[in-house]
Residue frames as a rotation matrix with the C-alpha (Angstrom) as fourth column:
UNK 1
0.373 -0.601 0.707 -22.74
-0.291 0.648 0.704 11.30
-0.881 -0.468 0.067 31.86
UNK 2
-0.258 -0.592 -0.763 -19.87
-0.936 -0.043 0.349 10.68
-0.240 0.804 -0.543 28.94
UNK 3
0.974 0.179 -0.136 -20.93
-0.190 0.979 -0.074 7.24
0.120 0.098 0.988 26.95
UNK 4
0.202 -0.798 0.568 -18.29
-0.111 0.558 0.823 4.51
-0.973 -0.230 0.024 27.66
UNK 5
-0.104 -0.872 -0.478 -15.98
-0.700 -0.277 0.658 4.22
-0.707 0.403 -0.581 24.78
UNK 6
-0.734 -0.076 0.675 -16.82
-0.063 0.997 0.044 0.69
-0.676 -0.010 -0.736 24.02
UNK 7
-0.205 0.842 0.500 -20.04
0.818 0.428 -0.385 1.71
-0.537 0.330 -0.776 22.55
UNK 8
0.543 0.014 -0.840 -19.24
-0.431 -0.853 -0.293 4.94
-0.721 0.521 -0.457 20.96
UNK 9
-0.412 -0.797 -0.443 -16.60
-0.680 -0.055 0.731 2.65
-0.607 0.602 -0.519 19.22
UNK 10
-0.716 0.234 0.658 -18.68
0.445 0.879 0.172 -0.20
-0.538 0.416 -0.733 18.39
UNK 11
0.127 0.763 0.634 -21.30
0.691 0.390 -0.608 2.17
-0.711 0.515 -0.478 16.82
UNK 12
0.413 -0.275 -0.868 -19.30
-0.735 -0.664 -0.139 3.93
-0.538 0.695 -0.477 14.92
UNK 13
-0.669 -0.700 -0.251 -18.06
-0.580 0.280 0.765 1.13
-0.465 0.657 -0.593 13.52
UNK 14
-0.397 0.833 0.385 -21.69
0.587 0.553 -0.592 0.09
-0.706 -0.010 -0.708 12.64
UNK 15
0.388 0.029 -0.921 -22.00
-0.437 -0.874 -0.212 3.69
-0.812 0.485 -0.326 11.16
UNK 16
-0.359 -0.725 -0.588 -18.72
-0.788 -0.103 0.607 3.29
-0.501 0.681 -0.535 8.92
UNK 17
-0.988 0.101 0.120 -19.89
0.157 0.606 0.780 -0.36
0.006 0.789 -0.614 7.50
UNK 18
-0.033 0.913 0.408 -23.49
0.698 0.313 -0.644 0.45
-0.716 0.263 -0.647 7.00
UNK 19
0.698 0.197 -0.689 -22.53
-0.272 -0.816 -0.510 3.29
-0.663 0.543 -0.516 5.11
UNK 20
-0.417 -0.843 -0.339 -19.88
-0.670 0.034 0.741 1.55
-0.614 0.536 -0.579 3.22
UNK 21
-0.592 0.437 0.677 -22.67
0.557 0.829 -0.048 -0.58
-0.583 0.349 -0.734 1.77
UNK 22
0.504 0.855 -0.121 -24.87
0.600 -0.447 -0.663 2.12
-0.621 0.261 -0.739 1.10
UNK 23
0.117 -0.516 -0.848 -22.37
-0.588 -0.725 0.360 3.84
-0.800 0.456 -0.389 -0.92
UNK 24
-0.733 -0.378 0.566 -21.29
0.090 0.771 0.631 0.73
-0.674 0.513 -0.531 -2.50
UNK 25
-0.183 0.832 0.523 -24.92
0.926 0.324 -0.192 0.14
-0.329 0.450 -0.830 -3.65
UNK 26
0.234 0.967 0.100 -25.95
0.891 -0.172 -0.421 3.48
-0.390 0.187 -0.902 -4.33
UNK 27
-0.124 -0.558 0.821 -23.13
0.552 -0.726 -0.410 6.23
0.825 0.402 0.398 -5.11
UNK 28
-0.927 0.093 -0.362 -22.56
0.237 -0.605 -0.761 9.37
-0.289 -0.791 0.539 -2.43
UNK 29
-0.897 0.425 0.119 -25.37
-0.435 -0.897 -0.078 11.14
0.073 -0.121 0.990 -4.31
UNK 30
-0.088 0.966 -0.243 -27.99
-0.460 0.177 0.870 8.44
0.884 0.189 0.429 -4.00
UNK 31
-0.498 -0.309 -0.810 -27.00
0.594 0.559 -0.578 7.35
0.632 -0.769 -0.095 -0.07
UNK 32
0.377 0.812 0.447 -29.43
0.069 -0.505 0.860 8.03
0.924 -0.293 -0.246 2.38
UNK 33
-0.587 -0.304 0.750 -28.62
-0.685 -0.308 -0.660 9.17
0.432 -0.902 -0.028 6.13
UNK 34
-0.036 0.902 0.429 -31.71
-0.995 0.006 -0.097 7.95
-0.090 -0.431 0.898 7.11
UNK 35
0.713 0.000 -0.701 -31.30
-0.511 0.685 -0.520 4.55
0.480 0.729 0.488 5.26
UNK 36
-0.196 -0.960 -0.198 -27.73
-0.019 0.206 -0.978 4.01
0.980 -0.188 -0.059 7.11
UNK 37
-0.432 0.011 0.902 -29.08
-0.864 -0.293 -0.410 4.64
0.259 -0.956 0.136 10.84
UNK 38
0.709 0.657 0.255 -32.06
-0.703 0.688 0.180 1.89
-0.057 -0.307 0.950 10.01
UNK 39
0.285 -0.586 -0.758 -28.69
-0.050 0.781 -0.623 -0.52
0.957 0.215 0.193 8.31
UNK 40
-0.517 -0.822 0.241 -26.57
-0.159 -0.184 -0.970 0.17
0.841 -0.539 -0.036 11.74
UNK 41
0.334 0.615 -0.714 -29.85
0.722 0.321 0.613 -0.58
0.606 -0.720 -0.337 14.06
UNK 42
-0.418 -0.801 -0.429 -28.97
0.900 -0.431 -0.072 2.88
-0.127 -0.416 0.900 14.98
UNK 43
0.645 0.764 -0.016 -31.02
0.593 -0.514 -0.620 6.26
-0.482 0.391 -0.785 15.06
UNK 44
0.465 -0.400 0.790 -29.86
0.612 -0.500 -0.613 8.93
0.640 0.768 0.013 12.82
UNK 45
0.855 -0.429 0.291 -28.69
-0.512 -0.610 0.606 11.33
-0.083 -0.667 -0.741 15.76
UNK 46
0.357 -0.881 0.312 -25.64
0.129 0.377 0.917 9.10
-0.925 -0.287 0.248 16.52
UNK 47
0.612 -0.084 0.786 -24.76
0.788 -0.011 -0.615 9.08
0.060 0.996 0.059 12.87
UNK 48
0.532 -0.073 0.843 -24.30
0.170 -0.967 -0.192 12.99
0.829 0.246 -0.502 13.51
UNK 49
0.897 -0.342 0.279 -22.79
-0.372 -0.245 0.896 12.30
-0.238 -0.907 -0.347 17.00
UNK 50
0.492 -0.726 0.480 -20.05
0.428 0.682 0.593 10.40
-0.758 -0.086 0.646 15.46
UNK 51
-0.548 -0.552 0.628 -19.39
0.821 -0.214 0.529 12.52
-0.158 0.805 0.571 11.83
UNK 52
-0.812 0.067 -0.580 -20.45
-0.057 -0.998 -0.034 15.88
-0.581 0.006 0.814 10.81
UNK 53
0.009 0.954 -0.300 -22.39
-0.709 -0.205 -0.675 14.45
-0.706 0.219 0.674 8.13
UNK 54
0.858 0.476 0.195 -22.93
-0.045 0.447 -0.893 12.51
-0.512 0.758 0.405 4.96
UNK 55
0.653 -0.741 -0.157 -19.65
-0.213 0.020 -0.977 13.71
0.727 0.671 -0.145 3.13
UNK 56
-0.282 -0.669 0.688 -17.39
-0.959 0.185 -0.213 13.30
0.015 -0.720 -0.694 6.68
UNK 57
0.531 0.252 0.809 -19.09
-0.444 0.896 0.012 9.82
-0.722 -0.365 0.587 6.58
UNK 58
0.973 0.022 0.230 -18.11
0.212 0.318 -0.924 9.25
-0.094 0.948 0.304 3.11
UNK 59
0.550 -0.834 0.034 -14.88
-0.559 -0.398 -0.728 10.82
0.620 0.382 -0.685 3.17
UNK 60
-0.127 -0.447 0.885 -13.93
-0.815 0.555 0.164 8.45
-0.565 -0.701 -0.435 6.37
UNK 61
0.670 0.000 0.742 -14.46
0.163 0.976 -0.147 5.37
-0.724 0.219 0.653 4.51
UNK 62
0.971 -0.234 -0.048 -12.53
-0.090 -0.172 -0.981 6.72
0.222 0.957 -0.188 1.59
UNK 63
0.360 -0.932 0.035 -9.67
-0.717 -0.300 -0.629 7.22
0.597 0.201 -0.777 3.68
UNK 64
0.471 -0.084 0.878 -10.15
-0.323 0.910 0.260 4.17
-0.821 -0.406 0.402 5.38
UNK 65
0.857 0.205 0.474 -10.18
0.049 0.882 -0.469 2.41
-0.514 0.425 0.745 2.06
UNK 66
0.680 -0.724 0.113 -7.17
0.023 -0.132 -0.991 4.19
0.733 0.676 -0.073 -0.02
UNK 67
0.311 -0.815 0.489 -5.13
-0.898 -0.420 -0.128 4.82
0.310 -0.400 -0.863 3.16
UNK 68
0.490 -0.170 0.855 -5.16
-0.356 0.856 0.374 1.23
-0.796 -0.488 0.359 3.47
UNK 69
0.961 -0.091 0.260 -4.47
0.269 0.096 -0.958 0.45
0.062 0.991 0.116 -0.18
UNK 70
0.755 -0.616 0.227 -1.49
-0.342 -0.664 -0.665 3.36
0.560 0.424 -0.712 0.30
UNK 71
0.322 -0.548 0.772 0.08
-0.913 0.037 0.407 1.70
-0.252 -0.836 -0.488 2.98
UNK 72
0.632 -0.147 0.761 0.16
-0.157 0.937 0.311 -1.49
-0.759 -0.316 0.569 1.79
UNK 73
0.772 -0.310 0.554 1.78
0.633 0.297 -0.715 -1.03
0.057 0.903 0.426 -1.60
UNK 74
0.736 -0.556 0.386 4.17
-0.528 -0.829 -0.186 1.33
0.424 -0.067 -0.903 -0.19
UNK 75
0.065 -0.785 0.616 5.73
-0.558 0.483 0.675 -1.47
-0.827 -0.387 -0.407 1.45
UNK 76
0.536 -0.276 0.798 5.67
0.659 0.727 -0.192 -3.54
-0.527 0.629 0.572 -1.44
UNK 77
0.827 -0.280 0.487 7.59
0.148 -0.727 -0.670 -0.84
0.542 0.627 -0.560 -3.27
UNK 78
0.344 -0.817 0.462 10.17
-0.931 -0.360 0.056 -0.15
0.121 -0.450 -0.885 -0.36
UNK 79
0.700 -0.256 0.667 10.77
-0.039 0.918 0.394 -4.47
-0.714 -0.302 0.632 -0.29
UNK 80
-0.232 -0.932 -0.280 13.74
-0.749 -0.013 0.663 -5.88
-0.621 0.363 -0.695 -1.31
UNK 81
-0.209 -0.260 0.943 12.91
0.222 0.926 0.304 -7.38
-0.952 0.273 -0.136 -4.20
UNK 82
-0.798 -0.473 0.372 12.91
0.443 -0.043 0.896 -7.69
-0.408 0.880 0.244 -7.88
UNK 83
-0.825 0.470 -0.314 10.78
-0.313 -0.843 -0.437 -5.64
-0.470 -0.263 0.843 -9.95
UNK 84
-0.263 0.701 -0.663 8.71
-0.283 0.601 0.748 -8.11
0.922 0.384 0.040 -11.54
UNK 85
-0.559 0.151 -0.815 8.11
0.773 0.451 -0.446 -9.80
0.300 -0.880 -0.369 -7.95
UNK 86
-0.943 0.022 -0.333 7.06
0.173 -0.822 -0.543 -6.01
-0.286 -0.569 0.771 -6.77
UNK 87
-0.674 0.673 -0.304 4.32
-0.687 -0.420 0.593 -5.52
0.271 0.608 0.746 -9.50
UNK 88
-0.445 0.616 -0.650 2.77
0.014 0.731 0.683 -8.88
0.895 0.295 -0.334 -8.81
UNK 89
-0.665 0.070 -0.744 2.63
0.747 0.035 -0.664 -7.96
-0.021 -0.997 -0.075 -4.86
UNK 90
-0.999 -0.044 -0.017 1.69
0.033 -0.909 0.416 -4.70
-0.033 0.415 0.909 -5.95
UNK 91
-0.501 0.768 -0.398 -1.53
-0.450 0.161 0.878 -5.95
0.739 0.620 0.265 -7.95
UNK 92
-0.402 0.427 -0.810 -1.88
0.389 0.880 0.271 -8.56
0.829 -0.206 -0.520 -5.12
UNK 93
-0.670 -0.221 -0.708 -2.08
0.713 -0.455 -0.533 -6.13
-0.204 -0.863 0.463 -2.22
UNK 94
-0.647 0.763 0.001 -5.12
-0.763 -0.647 0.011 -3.91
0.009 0.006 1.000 -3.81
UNK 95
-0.082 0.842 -0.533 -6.65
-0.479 0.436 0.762 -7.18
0.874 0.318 0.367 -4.48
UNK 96
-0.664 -0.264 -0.699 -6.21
0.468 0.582 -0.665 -7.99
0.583 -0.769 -0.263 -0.90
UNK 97
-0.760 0.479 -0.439 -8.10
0.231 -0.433 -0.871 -4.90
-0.607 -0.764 0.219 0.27
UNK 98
-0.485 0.793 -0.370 -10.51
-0.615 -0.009 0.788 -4.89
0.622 0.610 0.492 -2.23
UNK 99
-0.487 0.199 -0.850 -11.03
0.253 0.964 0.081 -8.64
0.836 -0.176 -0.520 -0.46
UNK 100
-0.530 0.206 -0.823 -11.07
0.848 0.160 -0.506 -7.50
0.027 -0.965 -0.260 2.98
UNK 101
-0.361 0.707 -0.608 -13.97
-0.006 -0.654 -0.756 -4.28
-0.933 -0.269 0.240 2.10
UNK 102
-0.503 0.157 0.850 -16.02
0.855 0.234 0.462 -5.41
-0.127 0.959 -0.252 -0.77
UNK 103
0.762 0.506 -0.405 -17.71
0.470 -0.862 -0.192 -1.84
-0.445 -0.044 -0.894 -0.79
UNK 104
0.012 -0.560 -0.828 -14.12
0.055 -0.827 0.560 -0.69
-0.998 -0.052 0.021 -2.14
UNK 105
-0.618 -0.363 0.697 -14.35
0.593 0.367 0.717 -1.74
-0.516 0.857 -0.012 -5.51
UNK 106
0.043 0.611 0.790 -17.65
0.981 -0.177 0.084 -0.30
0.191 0.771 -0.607 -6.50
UNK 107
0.603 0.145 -0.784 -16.82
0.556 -0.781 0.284 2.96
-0.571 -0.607 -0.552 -4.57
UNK 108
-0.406 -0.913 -0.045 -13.63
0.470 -0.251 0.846 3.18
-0.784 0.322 0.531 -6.33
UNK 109
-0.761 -0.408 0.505 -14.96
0.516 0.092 0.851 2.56
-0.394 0.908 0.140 -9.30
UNK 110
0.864 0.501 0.057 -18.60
0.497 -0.865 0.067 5.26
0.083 -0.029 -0.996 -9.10
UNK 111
0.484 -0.329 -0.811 -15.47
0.203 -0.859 0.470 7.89
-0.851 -0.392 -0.349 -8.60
UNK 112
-0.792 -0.498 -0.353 -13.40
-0.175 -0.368 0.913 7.41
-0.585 0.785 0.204 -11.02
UNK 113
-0.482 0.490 0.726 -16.71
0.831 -0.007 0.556 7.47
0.277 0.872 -0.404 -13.54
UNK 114
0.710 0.467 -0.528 -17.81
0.638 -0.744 0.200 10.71
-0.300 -0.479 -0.825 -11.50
UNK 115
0.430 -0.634 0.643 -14.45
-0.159 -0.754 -0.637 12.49
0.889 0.171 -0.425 -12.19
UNK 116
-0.052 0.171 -0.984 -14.23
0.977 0.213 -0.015 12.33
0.207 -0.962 -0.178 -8.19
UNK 117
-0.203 0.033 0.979 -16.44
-0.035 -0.999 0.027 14.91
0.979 -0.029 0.204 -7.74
UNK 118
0.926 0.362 0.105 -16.79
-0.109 -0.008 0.994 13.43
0.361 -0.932 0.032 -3.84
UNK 119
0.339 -0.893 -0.297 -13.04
0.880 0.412 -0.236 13.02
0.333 -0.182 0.925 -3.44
UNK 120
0.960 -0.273 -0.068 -11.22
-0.202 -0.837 0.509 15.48
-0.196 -0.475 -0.858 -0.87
UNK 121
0.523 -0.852 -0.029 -7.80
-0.671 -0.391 -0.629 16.41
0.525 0.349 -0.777 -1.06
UNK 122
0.055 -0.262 0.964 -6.74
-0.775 0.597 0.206 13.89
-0.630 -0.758 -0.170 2.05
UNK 123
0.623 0.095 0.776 -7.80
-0.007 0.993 -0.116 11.04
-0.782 0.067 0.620 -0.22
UNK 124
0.853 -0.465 -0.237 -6.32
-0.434 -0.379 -0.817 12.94
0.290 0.800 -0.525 -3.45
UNK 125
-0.038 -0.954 0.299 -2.84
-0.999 0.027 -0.039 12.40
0.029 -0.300 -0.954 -1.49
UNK 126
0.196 0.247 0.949 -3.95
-0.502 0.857 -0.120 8.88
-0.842 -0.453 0.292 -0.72
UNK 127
0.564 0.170 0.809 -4.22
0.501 0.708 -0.497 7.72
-0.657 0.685 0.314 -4.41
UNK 128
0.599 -0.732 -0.326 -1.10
-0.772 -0.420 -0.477 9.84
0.213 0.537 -0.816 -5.47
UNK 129
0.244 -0.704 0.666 0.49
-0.952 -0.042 0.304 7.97
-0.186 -0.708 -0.681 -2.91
UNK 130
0.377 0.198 0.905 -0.65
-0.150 0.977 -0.151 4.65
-0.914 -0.079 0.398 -4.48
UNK 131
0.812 -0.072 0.579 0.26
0.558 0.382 -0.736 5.21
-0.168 0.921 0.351 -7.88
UNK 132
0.528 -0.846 0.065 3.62
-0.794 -0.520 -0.316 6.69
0.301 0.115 -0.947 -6.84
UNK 133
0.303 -0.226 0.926 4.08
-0.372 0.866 0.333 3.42
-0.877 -0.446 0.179 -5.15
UNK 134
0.841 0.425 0.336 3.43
0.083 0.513 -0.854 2.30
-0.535 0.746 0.396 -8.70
UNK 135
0.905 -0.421 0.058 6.10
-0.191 -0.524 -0.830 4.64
0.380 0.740 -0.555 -10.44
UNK 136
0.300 -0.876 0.379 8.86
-0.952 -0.250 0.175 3.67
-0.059 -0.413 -0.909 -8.27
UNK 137
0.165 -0.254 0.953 8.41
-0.017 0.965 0.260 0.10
-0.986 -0.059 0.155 -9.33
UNK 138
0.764 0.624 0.165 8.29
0.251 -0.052 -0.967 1.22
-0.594 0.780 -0.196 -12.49
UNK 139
0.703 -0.711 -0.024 11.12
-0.703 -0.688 -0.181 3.42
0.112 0.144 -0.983 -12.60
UNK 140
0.116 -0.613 0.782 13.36
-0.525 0.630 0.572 0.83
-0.843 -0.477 -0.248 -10.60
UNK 141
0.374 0.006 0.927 12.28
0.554 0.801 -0.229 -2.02
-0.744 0.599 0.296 -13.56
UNK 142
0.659 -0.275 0.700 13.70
0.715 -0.061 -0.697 0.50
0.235 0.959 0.156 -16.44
UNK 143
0.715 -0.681 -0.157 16.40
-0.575 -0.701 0.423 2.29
-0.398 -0.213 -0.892 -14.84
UNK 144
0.282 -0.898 -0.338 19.52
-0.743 0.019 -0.669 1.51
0.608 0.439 -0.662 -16.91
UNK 145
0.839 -0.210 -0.502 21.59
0.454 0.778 0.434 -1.30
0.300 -0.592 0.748 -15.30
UNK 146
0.574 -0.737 -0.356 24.76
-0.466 -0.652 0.598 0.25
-0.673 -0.178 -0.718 -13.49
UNK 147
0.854 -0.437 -0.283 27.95
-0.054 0.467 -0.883 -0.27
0.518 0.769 0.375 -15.79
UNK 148
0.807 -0.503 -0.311 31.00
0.468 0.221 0.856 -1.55
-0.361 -0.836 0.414 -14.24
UNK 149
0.764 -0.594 -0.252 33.82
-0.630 -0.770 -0.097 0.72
-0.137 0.233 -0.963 -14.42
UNK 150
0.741 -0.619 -0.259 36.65
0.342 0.681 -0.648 -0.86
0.578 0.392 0.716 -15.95
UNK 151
0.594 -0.804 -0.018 40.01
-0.289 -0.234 0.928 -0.95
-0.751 -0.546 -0.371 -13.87
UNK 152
0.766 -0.621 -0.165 43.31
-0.048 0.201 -0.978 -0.48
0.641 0.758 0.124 -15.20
């Protein structure tokens, strides 16, 4: 008989934040499987019924965390407004989702001192996507001003 939805979703979403702690705290290569099932009040089978494994766990939160990140500063980048105004949204909007998943900061930051040697190509695009956000506010704030053609 197929579990009801309700509880395939609710423990996967037990899954996703006990393991976003255990990463937090410990890096990908010291996170335990085993460690996450006891956090989630959850045996290790589900774990594997919900994600292939350890790195599909890990790689879902990543793109949880940057594909939020990418979305949000993409609108600040596509808003109508000045480019000073854009940068400060910009800045304020990672520190928004930093806020709302404290697990993203130290994750972030174990990768980028790793090299990201756990980083897949999905998230790769993810954090292009953020720091193209970046360059187009950038670009915008030192593009030339237009010059007004003189009429005769």
């Amino acid at each position: 008989m197929p579990r009801p939805r309700a509880v395939d979703s609710a423990s996967r979403a037990r899954i996703v934040r006990a393991a976003a702690a255990e990463f937090a705290a410990r890096g990908y290569a010291g996170a335990n499987v085993d460690r996450i099932a006891r956090t989630a009040r959850l045996n290790k089978a589900m774990i594997y019924y919900h994600f292939a494994g350890k790195a599909a766990l890990y790689r879902e939160i990543l793109h949880d965390m940057f594909g939020a990140v990418r979305g949000q500063v993409a609108a600040v980048a596509d808003a109508d407004a000045p480019p000073r105004e854009k940068i400060r949204r910009y800045v304020a909007a990672i520190a928004a989702e930093a806020d709302a998943r404290p697990h993203f900061p130290p994750i972030w930051l174990r990768e980028i001192a790793e090299g990201g040697a756990h980083v897949d190509q999905a998230t790769i695009a993810h954090v292009r996507g953020v720091l193209g956000a970046l360059r187009a506010i950038l670009d915008e704030a030192t593009a030339p001003a237009p010059s007004s053609a003189s009429t005769r």
